[in-house]
C-alpha positions as CSV (number, residue, x, y, z in Angstrom):
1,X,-182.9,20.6,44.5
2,X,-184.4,22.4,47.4
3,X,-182.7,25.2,49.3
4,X,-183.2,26.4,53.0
5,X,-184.9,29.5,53.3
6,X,-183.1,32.3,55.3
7,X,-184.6,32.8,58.7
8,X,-185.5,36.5,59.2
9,X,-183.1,39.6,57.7
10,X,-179.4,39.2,57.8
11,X,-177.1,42.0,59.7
12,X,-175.3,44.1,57.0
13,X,-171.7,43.2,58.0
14,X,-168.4,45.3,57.1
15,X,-166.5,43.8,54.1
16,X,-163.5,43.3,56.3
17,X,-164.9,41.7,58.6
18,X,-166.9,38.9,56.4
19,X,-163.5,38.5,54.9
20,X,-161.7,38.1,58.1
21,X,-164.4,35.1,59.4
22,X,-164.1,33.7,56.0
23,X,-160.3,33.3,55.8
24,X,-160.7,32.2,59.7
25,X,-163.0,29.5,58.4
26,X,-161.2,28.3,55.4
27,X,-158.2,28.2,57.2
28,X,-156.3,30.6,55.3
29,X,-155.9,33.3,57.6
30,X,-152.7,31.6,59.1
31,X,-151.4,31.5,55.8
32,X,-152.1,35.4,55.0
33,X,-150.0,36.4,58.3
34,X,-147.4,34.2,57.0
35,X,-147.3,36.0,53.5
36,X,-144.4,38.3,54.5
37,X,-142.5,35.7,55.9
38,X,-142.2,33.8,52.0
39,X,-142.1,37.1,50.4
40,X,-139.0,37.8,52.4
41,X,-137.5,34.5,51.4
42,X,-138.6,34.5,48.0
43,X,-136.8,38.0,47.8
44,X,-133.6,37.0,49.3
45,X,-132.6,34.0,47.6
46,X,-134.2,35.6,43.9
47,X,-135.8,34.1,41.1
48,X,-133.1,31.9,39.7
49,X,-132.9,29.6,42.8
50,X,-136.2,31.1,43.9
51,X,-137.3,28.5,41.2
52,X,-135.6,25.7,42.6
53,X,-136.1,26.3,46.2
54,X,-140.1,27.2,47.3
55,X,-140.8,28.2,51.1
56,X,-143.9,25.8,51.7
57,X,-144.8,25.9,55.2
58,X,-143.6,28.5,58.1
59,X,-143.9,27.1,61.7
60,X,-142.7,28.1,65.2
61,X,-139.9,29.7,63.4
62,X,-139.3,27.0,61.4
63,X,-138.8,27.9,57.5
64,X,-139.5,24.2,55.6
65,X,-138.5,25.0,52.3
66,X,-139.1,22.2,49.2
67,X,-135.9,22.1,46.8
68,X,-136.2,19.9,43.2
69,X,-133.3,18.6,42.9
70,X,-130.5,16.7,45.1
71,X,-127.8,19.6,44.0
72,X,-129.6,22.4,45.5
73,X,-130.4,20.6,48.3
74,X,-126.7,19.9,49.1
75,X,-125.9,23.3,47.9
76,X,-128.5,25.1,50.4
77,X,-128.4,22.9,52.8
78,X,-124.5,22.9,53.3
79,X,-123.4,26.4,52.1
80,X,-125.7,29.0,51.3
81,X,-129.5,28.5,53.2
82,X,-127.6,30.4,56.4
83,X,-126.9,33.2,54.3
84,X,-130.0,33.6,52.4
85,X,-131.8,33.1,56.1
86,X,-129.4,36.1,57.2
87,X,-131.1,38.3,54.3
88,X,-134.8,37.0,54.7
89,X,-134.3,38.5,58.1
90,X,-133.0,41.1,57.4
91,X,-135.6,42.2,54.8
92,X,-138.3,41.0,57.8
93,X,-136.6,43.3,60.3
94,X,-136.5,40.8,63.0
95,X,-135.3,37.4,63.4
96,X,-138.4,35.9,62.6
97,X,-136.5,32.7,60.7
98,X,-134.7,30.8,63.7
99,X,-133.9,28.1,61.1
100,X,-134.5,27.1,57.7
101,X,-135.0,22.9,57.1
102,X,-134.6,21.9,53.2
103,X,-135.8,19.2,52.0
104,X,-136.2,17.3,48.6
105,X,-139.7,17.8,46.6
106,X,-141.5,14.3,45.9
C-alpha cells in the first residue's frame, strides 16, 4: 500500500482550532452546540423516564424525542411532555424548546 507524501512543512495549528475544523468536517459540531439543549431535557424529566424517553434530534426549536413504549408515549404526549418542556427551559434559561414532538422508537 502506497501513501502520498506530504508536500512541504505543515503550519503548527492551535489544538482548538484543529478540533473545531474537525468537528465542522465530521459534522458533529452541530451536535456539540446542541449538547445543552439534551442535557437540559435529560435533567428535567430524570433518569427513570429519562430511560424511556431519549431527546434524539433538536431542530428549529423543535425537541423530537424517541419514547419505547406506547404508554409513555400517550403519557408524555397527553399529560406531562408540557411540563417537563417548562423545566428543560427553565434549566436552559431561555425558551429555547418551542415544542417538544414524541414519537415511538422502531
Amino acid at each position: 500500500m502506497r501513501y502520498a507524501q506530504a508536500k512541504g512543512p505543515r503550519e503548527a495549528v492551535p489544538i482548538a482550532r484543529a478540533m473545531e475544523r474537525f468537528l465542522g468536517a465530521s459534522g458533529l459540531s452541530e451536535r456539540v452546540a446542541q449538547w445543552p439543549i439534551f442535557r437540559a431535557w435529560s435533567e428535567a424529566i430524570g433518569s427513570a423516564l429519562g430511560n424511556h424517553a431519549r431527546a434524539v434530534r433538536f431542530a428549529m426549536g423543535n425537541l423530537y424525542v424517541e419514547v419505547d413504549s406506547a404508554a409513555h408515549l400517550h403519557e408524555l404526549s397527553n399529560f406531562t411532555g408540557e411540563q417537563y418542556r417548562s423545566l428543560a427551559n427553565a434549566r436552559l434559561g431561555s425558551e429555547q424548546i418551542r415544542r417538544v414532538h414524541f414519537q415511538l422508537k422502531r
